[in-house]
DRENKOLVO-67396 format. One record per atom (N, C-alpha, C): x, y, z; residue in one letter. Coordinates in steps of 0.2 Angstrom, whole numbers, padded with zeros to 4 digits, always signed. Each point is the difference from the previous one (the first is absolute). Layout:
XYZa ...
! end
This chain:
+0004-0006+0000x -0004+0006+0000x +0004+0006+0000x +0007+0000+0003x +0004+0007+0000x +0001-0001-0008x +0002+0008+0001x +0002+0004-0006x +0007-0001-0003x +0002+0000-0004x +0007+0002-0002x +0002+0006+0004x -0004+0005+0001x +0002+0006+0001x +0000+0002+0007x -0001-0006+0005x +0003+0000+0007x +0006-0001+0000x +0004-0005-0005x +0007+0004+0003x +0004+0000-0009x +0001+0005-0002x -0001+0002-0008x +0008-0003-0002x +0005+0003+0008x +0006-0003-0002x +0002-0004+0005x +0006-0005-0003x +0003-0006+0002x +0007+0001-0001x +0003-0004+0005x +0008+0001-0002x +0001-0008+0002x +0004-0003-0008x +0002-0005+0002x +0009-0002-0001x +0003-0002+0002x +0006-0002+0002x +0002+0011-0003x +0004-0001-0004x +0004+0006-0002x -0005+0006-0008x -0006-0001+0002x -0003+0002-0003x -0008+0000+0001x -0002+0010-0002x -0007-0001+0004x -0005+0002-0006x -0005-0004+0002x -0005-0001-0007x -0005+0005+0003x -0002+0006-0006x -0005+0005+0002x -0008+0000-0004x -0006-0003+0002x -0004+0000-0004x -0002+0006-0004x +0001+0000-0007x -0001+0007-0003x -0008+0001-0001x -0003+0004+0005x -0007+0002+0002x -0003+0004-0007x +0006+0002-0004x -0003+0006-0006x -0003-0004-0004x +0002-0008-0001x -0001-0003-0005x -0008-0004+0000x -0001+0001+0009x -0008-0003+0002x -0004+0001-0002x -0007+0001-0001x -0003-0009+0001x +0001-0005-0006x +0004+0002-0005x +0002-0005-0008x +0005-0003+0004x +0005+0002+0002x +0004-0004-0001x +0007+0000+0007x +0000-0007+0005x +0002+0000+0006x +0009-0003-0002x +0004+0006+0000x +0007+0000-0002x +0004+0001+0006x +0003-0003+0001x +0007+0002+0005x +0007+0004-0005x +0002+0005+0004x +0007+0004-0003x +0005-0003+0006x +0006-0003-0005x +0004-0002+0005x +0006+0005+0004x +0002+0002+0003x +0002+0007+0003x +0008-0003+0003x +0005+0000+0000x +0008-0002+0005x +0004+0006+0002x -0003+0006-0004x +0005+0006+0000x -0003+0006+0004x +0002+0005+0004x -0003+0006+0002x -0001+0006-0006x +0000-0003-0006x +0000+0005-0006x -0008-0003-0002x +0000-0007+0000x -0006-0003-0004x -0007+0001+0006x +0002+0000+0008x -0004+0002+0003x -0002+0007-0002x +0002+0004+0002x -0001+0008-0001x -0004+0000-0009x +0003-0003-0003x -0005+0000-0006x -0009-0003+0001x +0002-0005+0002x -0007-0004+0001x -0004+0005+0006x +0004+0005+0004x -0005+0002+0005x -0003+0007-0003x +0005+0002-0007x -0001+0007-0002x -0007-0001-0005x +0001-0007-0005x -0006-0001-0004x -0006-0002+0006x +0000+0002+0005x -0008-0003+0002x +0000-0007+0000x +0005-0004-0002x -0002-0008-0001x -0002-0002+0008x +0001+0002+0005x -0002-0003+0009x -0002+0007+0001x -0005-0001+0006x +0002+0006+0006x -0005-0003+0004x -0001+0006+0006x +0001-0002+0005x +0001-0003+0005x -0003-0007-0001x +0004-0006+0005x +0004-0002-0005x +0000-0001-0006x +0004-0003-0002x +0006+0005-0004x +0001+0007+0003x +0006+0003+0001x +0004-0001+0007x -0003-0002+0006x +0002+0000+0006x +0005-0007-0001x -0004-0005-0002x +0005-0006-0002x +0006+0001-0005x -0002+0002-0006x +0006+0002-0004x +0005+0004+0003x -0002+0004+0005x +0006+0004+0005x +0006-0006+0002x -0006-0004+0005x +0003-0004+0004x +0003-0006-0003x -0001-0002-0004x +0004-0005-0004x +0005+0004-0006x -0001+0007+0000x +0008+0002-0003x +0003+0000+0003x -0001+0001+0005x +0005+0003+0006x +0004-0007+0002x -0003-0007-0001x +0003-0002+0002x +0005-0005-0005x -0001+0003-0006x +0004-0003-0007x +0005+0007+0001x -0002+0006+0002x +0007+0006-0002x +0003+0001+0005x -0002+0000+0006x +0004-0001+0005x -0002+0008+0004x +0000+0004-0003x +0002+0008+0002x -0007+0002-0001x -0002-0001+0009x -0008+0005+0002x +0000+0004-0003x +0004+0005+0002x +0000+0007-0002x -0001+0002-0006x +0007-0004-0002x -0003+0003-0010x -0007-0001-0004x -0002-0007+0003x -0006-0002-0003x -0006+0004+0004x +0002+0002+0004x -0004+0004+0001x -0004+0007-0001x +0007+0003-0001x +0002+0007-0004x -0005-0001-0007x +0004-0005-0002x -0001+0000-0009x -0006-0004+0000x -0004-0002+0005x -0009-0002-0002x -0002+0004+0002x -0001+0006+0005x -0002+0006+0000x +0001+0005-0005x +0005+0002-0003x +0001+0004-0005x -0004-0002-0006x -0002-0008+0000x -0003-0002-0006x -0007+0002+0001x -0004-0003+0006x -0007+0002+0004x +0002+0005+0005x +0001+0005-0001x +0000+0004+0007x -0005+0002+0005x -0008-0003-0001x -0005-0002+0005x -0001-0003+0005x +0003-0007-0003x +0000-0005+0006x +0008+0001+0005x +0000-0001+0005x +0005+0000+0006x +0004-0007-0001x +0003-0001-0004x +0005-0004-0001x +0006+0001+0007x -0001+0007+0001x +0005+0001+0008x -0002-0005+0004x -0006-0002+0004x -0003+0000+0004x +0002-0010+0000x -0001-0003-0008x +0002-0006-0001x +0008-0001+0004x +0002+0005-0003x +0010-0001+0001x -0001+0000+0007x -0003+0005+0005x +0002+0000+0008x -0001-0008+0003x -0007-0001-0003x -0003-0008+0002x +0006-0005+0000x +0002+0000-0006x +0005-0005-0005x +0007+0000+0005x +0002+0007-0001x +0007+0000+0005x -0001-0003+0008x -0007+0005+0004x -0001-0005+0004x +0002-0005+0004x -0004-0005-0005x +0000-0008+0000x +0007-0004-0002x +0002+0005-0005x +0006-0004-0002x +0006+0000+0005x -0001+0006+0005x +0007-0001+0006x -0002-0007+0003x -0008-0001-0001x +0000-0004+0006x +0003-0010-0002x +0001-0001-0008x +0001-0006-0003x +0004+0004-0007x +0005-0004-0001x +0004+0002-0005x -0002-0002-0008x -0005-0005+0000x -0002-0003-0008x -0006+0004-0001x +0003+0004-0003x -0007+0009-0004x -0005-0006-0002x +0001-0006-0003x -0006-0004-0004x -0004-0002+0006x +0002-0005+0005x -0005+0000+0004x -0004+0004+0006x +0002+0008-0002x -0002+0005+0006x -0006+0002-0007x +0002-0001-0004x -0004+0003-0007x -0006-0002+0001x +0001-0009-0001x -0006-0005+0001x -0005+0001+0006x +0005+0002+0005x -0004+0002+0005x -0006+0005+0002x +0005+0004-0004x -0005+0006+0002x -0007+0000-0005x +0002-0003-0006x -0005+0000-0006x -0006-0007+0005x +0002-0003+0002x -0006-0006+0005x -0003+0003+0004x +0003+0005+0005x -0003+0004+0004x -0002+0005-0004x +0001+0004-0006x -0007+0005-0001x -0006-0006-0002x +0001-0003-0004x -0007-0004-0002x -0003-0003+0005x +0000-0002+0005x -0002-0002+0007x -0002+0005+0001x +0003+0007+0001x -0005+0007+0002x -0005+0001-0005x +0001-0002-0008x -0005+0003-0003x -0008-0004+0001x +0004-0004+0002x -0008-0005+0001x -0004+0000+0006x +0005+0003+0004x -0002+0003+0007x -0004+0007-0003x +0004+0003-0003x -0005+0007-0001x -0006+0001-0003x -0001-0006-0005x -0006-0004-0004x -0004+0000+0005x +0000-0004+0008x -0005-0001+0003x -0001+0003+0004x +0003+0004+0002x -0002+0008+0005x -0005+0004-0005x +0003+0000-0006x -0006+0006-0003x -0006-0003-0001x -0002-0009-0004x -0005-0001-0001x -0002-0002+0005x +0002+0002+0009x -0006+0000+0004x +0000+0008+0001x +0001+0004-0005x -0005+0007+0002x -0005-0001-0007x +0001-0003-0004x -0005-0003-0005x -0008+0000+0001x -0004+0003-0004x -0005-0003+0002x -0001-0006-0002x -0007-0002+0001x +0000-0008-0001x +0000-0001-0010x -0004+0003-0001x -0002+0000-0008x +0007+0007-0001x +0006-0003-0002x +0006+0007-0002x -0003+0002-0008x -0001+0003+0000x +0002+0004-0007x +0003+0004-0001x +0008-0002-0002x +0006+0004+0000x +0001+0003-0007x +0003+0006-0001x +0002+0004-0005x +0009+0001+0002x +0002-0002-0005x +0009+0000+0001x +0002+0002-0007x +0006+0003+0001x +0003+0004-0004x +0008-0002-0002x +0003-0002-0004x +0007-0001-0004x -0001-0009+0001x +0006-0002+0006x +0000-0007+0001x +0005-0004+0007x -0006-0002+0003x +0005+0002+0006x +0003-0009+0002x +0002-0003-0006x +0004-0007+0001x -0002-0006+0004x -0006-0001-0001x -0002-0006+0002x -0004+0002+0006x +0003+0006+0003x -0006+0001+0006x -0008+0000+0003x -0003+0002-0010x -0005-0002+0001x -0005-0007+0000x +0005-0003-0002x -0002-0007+0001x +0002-0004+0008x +0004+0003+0001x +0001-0002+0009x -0005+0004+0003x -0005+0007-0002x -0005+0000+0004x -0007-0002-0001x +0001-0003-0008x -0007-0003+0000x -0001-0006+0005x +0008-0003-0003x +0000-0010+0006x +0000+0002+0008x +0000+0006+0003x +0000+0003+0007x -0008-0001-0001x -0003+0005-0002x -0009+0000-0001x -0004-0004-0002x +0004-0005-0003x -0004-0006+0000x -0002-0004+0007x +0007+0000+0002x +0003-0004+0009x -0005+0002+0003x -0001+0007-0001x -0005+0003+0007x -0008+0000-0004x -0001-0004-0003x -0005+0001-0004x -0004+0003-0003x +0004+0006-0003x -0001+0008-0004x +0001-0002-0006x -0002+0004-0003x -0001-0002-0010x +0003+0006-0003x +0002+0003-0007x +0003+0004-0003x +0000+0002-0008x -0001+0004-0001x +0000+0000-0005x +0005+0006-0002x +0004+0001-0005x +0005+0007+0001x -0002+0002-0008x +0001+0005+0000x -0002+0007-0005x +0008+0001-0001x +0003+0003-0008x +0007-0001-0001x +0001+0007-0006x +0002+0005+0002x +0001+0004-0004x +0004-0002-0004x +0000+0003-0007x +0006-0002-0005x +0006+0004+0002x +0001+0004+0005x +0008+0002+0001x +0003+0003-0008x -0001+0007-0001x +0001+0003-0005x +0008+0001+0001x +0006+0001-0003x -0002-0002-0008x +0003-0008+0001x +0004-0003+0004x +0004-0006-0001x -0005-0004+0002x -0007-0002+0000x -0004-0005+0001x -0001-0004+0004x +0006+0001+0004x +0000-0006+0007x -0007-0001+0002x -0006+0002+0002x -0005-0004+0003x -0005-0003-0007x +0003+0002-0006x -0004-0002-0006x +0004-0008+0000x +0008+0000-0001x +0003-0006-0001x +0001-0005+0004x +0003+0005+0005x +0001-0005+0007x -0004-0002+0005x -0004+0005+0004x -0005-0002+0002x -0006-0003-0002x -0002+0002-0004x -0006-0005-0001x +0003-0007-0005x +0005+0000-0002x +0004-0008-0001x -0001-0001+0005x +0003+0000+0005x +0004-0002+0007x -0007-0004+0005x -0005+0005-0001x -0005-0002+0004x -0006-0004-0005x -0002+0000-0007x -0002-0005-0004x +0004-0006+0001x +0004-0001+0001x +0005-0006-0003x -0002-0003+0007x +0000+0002+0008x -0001-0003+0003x -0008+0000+0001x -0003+0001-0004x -0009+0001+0000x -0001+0000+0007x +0001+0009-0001x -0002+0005+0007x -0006+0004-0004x -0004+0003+0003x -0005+0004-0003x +0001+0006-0002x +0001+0004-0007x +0005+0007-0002x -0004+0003-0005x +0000+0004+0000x -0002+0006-0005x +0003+0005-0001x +0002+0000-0009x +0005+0006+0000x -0005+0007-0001x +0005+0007+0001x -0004+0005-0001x +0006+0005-0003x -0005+0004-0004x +0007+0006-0002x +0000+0006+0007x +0006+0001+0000x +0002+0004+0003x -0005+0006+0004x -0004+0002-0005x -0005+0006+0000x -0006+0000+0002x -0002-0007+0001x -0005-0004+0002x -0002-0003+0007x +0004+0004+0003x +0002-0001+0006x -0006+0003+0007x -0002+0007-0004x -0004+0003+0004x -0007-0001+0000x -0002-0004-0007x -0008-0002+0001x +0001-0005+0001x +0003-0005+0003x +0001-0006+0003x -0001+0002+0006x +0004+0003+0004x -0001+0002+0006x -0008+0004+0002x -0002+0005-0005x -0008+0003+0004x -0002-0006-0002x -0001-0003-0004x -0007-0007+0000x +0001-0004+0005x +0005-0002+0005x +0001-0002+0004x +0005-0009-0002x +0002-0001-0006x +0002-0006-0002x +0006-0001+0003x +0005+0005+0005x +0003-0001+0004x +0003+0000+0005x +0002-0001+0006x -0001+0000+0006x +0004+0002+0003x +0009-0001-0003x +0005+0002+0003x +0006+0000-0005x +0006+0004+0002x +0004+0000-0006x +0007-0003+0005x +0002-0003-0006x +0008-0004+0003x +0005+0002-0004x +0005+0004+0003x +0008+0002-0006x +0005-0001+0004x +0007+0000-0004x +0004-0001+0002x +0004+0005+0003x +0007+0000-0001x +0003+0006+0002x +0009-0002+0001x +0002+0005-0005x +0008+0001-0001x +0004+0001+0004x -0003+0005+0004x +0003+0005+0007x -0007+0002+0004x +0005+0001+0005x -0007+0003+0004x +0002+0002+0007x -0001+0007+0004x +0004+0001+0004x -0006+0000+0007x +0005+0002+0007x -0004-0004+0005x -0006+0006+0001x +0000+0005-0001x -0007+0003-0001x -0005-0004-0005x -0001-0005-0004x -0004-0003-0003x +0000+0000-0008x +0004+0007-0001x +0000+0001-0007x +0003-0005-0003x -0003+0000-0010x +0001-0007-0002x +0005+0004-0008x +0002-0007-0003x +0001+0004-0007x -0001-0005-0002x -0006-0003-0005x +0000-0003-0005x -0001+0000-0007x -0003-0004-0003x +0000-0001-0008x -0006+0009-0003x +0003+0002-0003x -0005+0006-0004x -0006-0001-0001x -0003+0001+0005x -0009-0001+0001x -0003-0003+0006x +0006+0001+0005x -0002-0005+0008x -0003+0008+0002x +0003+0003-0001x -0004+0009+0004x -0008+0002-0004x +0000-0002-0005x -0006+0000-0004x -0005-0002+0006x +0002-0008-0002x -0005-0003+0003x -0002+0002+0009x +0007+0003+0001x -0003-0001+0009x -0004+0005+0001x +0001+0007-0005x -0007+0005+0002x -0005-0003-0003x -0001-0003-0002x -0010-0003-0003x +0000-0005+0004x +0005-0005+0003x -0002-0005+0007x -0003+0006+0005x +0006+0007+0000x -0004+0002+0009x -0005+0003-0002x -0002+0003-0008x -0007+0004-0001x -0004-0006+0000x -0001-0005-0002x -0005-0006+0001x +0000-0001+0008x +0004+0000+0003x +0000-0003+0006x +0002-0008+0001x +0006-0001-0005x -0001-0009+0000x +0009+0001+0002x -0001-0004+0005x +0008-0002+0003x +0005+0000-0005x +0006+0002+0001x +0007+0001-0006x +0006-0004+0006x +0003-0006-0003x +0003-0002+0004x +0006-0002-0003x +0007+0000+0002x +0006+0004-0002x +0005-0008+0003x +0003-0004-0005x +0005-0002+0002x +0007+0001+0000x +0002+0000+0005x +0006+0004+0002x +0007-0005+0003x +0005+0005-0002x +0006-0005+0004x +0005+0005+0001x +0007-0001+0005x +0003+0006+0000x +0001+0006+0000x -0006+0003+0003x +0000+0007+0002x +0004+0004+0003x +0000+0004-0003x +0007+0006+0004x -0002+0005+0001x +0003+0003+0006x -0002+0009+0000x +0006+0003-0002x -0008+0001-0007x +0004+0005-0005x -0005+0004-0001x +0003+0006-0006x -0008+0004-0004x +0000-0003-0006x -0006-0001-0002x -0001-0008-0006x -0001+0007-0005x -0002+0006+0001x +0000+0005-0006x +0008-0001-0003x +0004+0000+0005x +0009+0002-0002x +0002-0007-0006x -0003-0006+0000x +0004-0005-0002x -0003+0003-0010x +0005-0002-0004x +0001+0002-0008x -0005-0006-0003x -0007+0002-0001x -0003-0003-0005x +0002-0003-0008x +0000-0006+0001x +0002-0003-0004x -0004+0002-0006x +0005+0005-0008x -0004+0003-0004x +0003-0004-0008x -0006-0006-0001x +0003-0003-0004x -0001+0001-0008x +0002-0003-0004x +0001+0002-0008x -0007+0002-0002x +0000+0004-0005x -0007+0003-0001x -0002-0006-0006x +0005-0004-0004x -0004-0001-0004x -0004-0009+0003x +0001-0002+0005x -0003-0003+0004x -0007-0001+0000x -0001+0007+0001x -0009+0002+0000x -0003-0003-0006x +0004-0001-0005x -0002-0002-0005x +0002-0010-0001x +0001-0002+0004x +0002-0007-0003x -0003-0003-0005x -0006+0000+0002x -0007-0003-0006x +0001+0001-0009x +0007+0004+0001x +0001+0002-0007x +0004-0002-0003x +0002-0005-0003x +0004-0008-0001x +0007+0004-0004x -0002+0007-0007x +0008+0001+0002x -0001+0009-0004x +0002+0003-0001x +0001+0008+0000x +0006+0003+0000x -0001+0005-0006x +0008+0004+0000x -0001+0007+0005x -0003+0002+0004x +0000+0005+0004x -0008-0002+0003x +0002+0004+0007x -0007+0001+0006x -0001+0007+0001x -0009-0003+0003x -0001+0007+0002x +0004+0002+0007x -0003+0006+0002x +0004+0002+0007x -0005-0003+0005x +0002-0002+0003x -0005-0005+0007x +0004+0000+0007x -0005-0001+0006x +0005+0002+0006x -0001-0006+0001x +0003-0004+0004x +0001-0008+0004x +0002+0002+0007x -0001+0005+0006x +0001-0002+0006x -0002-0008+0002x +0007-0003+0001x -0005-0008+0003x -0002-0002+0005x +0000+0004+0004x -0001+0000+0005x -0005+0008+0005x -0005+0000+0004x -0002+0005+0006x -0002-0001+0006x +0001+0005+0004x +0002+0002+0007x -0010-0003+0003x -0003-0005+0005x -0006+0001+0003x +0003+0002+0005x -0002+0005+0004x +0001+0003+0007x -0005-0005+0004x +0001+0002+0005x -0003-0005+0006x -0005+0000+0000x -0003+0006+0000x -0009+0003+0001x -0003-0005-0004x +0003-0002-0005x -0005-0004-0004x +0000-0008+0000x +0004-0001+0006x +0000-0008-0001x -0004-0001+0009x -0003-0006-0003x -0003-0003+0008x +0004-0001+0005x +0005-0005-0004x +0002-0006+0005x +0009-0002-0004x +0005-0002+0002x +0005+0002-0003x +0004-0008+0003x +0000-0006-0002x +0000-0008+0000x +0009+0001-0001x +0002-0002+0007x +0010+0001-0002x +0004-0008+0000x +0002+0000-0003x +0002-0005+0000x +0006-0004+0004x -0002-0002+0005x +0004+0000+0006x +0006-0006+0002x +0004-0001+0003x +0004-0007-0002x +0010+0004+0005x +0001-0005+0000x +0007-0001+0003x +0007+0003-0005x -0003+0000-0006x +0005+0002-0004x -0002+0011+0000x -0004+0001+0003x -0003+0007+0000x +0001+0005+0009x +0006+0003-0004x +0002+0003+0010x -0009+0005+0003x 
! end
């Protein structure tokens, strides 16, 4: 029943296989990755993200040896996500055992045991009957909270925006949760707000890149959309979270990607128009319910 997309990369003996997400729902390919040149590539094209950038940190780091660098140069690639925050963890652990592979192993078994933990803290704020609206793709998560709300015996159905313009809730999400025949319905982006006044859904569930200990979140371009027509409707906005820091989430450099992106759908072209791709924006706190952290021995 899990997804490919619960853990999208793998590292095996001296090489780590990364599922290329761009190519889904056609076609389920692995890129084989040994270099910190070929990682930085695969994380620049979009081919993984967010869990499945956390792992590709952590298994280069432990083909290249030098935290630091890999950690510099995947921030410099993604300057959103806190790849710092990865290297503090890593170093860590590492005084404490000298083979970087099995402090690596460790730490990636302890977060998936919190992510499953954090699946059923939240679907006991669930209603009984959830009808969830989610946004980009949050790697198998939502399939560990449907198997949480079944346990408790709660039902689901989830509402899946297309995620403009990289499609992730068009190709991933609604892959991920048809192939395991969970109950899904796609929606466009825009589609969002007469779903909510007719009442078809009852809660929203997103992820989150950063997010600092006042509550504020940064995720995928159209998480702050939604969370003002959750609090104008009235319908709970629920955030999950990991590694938070006191910081100001205004200060971190919005990841501002290629313009001609916005256009993927258009197979090939001698020039684009002019398009913004901010991929990311800022929910302040106001707008969220409940803020689901992901808690565990590997997180000071």
């Amino acid at each position: 029943m899990l997804s490919p997309l619960c853990f999208p990369v793998r590292l095996e003996e001296d090489n780590i296989f990364v599922l290329d997400e761009t190519r889904l729902p056609f076609e389920e390919r692995y890129i084989k990755v040994n270099t910190l040149k070929g990682a930085l590539r695969v994380l620049g094209e979009m081919k993984t993200r967010a869990f499945g950038q956390v792992l590709l940190f952590f298994y280069t780091c432990v083909l290249h040896k030098d935290i630091d660098e890999v950690a510099s140069t995947f921030k410099e690639t993604r300057p959103t996500f806190d790849f710092d925050r990865l290297a503090e963890t890593l170093k860590k652990y590492a005084r404490e055992k000298e083979d970087l592979r099995e402090v690596v192993n460790r730490i990636v078994k302890e977060f998936e045991k919190n992510r499953i933990k954090r699946a059923k803290k939240l679907a006991g704020l669930l209603p009984a009957q959830a009808n969830v609206l989610t946004i980009c793709n949050l790697n198998g998560e939502l399939i560990y909270i449907y198997q949480a709300l079944k346990e408790m015996g709660k039902s689901a159905c989830f509402f899946v925006c297309e995620t403009r313009p990289y499609l992730q809730g068009t190709r991933l999400t609604l892959w991920e949760l048809n192939r395991a025949n969970i109950p899904v319905r796609i929606l466009c982006d825009n589609q969002a707000a007469i779903l909510m006044k007719e009442g078809a859904v009852n809660c929203v569930i997103v992820g989150s890149d950063r997010s600092n200990k006042r509550g504020d979140i940064i995720n995928k371009i159209g998480t702050y959309s939604l969370a003002i027509l959750a609090k104008y409707f009235h319908i709970p906005f629920y955030a999950l979270i990991q590694f938070p820091k006191d910081i100001e989430i205004e200060e971190i450099n919005i990841e501002q990607r290629q313009e001609r992106e916005v256009f993927m759908w258009i197979e090939k072209r001698d020039s684009w128009p002019r398009a913004i791709y901010p991929a990311f924006d800022i929910t302040p706190k106001g707008f969220i319910s409940d803020w689901i952290d992901i808690s565990g021995k590997f997180e000071e």
